[in-house]
KOLDREN-776310 format. One line per 4 residues: number of its first residue (from 1); their letters; for each residue x, y, z of N, C-alpha, C, O. Coordinates in steps of 0.001 Angstrom, whole numbers, plus 500000, padded with zeros to 6 digits. Layout:
N
NUM> a> X:Y:Z:X:Y:Z:X:Y:Z:X:Y:Z  ...
//
This chain:
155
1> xxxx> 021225:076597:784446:022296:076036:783635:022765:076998:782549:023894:077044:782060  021984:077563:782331:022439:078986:781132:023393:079820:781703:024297:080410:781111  023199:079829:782605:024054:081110:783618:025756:079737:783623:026830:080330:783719  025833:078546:783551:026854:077475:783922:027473:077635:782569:028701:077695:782508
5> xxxx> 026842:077701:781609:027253:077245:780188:028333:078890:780140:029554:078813:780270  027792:079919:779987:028440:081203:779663:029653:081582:781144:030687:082115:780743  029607:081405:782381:030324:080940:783005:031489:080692:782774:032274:081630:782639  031843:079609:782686:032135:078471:781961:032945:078115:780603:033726:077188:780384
9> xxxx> 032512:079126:779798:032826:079820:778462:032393:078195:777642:033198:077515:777004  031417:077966:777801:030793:076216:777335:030044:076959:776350:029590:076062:775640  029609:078143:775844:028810:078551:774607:029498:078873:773258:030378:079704:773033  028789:077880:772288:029145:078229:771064:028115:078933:769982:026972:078488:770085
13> xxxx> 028263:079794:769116:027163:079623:768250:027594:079538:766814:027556:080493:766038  027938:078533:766564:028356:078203:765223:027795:078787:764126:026633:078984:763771  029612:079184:763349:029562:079774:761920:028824:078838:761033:027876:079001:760264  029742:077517:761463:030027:076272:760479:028598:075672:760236:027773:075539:761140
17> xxxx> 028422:075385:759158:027326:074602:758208:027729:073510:758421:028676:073371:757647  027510:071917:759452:028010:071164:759277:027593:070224:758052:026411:070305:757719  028242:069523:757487:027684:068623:756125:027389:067247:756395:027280:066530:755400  027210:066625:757719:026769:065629:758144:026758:065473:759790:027543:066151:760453
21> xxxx> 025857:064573:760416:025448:064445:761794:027028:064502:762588:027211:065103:763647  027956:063848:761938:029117:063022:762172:029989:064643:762486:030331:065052:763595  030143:065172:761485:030841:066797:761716:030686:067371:762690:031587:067785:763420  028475:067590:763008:027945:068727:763651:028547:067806:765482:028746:068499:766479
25> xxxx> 028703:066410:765498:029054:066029:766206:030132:066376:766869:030104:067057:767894  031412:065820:766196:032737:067286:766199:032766:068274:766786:033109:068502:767946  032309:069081:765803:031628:070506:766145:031532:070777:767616:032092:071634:768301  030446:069567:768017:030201:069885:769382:030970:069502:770291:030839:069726:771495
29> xxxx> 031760:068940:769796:033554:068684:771023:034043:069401:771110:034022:069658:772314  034696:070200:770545:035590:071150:770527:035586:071734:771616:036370:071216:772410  034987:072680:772042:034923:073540:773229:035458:072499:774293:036443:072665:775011  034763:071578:774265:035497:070265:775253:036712:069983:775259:037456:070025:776239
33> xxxx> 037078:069576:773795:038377:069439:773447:039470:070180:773960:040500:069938:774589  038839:071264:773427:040184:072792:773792:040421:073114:775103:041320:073776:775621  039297:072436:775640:039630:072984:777310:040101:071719:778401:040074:071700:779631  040364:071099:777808:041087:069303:777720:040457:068340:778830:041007:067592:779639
37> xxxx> 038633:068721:778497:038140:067965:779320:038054:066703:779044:037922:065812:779883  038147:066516:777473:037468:065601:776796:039298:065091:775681:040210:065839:775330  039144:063742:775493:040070:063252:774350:039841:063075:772910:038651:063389:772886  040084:062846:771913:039789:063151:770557:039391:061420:770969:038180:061378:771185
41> xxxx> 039809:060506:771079:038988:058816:771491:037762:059039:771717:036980:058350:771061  037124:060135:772779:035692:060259:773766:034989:060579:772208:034283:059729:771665  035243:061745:771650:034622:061960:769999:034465:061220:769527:033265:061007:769353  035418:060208:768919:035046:058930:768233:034438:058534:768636:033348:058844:768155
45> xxxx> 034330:057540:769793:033350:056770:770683:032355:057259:771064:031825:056612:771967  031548:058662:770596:030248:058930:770531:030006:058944:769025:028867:058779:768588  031006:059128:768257:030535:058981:766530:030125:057366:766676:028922:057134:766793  030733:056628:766675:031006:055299:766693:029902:054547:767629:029600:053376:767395
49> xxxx> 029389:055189:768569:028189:054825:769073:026782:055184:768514:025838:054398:768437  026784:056209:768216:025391:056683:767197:025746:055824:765929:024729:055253:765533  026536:055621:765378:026679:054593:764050:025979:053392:764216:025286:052928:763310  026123:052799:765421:026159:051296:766200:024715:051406:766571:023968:050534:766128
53> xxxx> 024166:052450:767395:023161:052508:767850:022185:053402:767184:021060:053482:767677  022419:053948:766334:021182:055208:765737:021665:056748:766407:022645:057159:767028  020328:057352:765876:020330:058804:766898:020159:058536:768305:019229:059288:768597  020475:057951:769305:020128:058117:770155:020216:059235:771149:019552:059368:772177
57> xxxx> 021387:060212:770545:021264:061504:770949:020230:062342:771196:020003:062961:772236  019650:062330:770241:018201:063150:769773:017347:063072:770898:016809:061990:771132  017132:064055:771639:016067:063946:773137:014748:064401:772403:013821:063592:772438  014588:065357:771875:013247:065899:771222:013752:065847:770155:014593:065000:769854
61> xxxx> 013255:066896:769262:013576:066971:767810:014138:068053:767901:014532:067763:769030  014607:069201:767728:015402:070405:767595:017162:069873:769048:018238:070470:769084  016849:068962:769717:017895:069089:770681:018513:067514:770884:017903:066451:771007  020249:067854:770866:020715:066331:771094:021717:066434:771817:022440:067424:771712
65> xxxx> 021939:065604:772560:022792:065563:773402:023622:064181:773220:023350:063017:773515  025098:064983:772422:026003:063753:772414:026716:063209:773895:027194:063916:774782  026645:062097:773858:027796:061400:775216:028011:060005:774478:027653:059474:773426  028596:059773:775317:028900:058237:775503:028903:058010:776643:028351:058778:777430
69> xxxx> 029800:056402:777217:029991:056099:778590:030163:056557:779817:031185:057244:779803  029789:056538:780654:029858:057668:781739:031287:057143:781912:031873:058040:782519  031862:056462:781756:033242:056362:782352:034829:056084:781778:035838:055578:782270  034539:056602:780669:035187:056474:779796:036407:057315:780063:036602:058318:780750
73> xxxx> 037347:056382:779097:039232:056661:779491:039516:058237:778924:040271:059103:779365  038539:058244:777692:039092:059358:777482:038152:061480:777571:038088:062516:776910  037625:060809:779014:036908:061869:780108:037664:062262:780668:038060:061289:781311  038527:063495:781078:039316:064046:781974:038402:064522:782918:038762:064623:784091
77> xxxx> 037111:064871:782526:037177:066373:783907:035183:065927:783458:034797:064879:782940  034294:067143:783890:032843:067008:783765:032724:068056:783473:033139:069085:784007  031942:067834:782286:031319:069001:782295:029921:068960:780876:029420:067989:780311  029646:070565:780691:028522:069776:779341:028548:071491:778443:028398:072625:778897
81> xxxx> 028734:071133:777428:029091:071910:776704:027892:072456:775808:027197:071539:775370  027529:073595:775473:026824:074041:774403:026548:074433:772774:026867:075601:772550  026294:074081:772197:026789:074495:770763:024946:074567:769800:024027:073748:769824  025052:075695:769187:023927:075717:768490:024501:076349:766756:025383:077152:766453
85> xxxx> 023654:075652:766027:024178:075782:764949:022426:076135:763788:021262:075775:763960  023144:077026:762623:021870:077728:762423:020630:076858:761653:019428:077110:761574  021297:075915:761209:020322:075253:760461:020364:073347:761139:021493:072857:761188  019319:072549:761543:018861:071634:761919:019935:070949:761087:020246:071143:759912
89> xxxx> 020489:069989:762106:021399:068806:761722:020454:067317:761582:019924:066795:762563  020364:066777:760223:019729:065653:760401:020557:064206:760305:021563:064014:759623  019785:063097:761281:020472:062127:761732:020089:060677:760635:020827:059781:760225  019032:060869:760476:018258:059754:759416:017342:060806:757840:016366:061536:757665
93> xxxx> 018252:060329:757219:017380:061478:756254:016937:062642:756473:017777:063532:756608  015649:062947:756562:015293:064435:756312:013982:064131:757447:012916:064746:757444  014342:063086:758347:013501:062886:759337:013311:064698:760226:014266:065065:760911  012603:065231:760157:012681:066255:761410:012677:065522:763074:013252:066033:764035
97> xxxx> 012133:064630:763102:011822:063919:764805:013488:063467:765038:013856:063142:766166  014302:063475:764061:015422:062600:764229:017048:064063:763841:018257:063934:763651  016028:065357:763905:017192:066497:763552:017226:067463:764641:016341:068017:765294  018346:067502:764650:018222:069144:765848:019452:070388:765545:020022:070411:764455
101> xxxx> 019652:071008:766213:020162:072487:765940:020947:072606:767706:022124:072916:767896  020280:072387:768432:020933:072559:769388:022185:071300:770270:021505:070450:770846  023074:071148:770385:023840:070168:771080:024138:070504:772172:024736:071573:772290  023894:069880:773099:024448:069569:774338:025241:068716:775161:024851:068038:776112
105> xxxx> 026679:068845:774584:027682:067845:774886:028055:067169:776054:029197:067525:776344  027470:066088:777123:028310:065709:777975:029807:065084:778190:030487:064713:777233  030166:065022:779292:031725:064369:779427:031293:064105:780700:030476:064857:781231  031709:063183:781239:031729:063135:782764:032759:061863:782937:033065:060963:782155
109> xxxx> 033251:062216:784556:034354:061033:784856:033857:059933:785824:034599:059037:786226  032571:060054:786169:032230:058771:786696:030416:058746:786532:029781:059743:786189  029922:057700:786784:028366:057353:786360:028150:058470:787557:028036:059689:787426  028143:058206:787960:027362:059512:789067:027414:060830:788596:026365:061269:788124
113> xxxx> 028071:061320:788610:028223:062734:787594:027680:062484:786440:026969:063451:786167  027621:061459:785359:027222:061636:784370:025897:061643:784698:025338:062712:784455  025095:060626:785262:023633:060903:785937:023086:062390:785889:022037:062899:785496  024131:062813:786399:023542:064280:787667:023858:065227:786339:023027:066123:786189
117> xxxx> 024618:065193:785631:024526:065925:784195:023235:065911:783450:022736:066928:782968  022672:064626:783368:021197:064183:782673:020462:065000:783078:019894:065814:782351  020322:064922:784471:019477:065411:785245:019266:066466:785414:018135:066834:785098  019982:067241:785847:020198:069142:785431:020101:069451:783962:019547:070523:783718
121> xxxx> 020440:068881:783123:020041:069296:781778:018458:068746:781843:017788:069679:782285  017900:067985:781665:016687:067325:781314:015858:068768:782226:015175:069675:781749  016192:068546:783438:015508:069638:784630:015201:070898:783129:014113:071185:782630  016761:071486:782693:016237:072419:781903:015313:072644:781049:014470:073528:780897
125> xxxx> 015650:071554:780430:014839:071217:778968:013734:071701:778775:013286:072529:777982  013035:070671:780164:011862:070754:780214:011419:072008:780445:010212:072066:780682  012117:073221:780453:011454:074511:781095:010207:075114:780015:010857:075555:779068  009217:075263:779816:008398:075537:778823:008792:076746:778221:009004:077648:779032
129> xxxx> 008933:076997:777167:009900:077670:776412:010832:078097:775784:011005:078964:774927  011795:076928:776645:013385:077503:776619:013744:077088:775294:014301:077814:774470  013371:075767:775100:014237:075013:773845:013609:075924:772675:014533:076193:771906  012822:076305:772387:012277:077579:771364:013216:078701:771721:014105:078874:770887
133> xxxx> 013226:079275:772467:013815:080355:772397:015457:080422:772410:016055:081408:771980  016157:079211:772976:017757:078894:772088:017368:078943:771042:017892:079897:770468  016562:078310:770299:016450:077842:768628:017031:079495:768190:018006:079834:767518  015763:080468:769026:015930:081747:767942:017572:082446:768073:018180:083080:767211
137> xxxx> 017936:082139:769221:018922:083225:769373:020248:083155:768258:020702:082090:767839  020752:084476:767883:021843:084338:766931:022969:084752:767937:023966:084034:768010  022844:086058:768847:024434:086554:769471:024194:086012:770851:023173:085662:771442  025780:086067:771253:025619:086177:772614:024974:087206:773588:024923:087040:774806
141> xxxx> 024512:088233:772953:023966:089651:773281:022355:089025:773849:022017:089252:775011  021407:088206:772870:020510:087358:772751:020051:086169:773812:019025:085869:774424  021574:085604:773658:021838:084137:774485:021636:085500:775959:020425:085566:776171  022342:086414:776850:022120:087118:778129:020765:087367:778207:020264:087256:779326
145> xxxx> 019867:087759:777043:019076:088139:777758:017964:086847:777565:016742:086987:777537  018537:085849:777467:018013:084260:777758:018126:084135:779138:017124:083901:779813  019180:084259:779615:019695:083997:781047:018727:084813:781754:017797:084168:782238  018700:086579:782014:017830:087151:782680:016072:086496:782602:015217:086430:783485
149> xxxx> 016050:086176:781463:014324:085821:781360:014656:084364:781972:013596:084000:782481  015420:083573:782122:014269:082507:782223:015760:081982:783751:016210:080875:784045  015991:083037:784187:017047:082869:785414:016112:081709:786953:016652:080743:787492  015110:082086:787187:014529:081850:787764:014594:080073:787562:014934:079454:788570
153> xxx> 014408:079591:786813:014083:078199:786297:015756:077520:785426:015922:076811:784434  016447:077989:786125:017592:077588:785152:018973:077291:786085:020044:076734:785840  018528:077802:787013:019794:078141:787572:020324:077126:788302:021417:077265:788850
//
């Protein structure tokens, strides 16, 4: 999936300091946005769902993955976007179990795809190492030689 994200041009590594969960959320649309997979509605309706529901983004603690509905009106296309930002975004106070740094944006246009998005990401996740070693990276120079090391298990 590392090799999908840069592809893809789905990698960000954010300047921006976001100043709340709600921003770094944002944040992590954009790339979506701009490439008109996603509607400025689909954003809301994942702000507006973590409000309603908590972090439920938050898969571990350093990593979250915003979505909403798998089928939502304002999904054009599928896809899952990347964005890492330098300092831990927190969701409940100064919880660490409830902050992360890395986002992993889905969109998808029907439950099936959104599934199979879970699933190939989670597949990654779990790779022993990986989510540490996004944490460290600052360039895209960094993020490649992510791809060569851990190509085998990612792809």
């Amino acid at each position: 999936m590392l090799d999908y994200f840069k592809e893809n041009n789905l990698v960000t590594l954010s300047e921006k300091t976001p100043k709340s969960w709600e921003e770094a959320v944002r944040i992590s649309c954009e790339n979506l946005l701009e490439k008109g997979i996603i509607l400025e509605k689909y954003v809301d309706d994942i702000v507006a769902c973590i409000k309603e529901h908590g972090p439920y983004i938050v898969l571990i603690p350093g990593v979250a993955m915003p979505h909403s509905t798998a089928d939502h009106s304002g999904v054009l296309g599928t896809a899952i976007s990347f964005t890492k930002f330098k300092e831990n975004v927190y969701f409940e106070g100064d919880d660490e179990e409830k902050a992360a740094n890395l986002f992993f944006t889905l969109a998808a246009k029907n439950p099936d795809e959104h599934i199979q998005n879970i699933a190939n990401l989670s597949d990654m996740l779990m790779t022993e190492g990986l989510v540490e070693e996004l944490q460290k990276i600052q360039t895209m120079e960094e993020y490649d030689v992510l791809i060569d090391k851990f190509e085998n298990v990612t792809a």
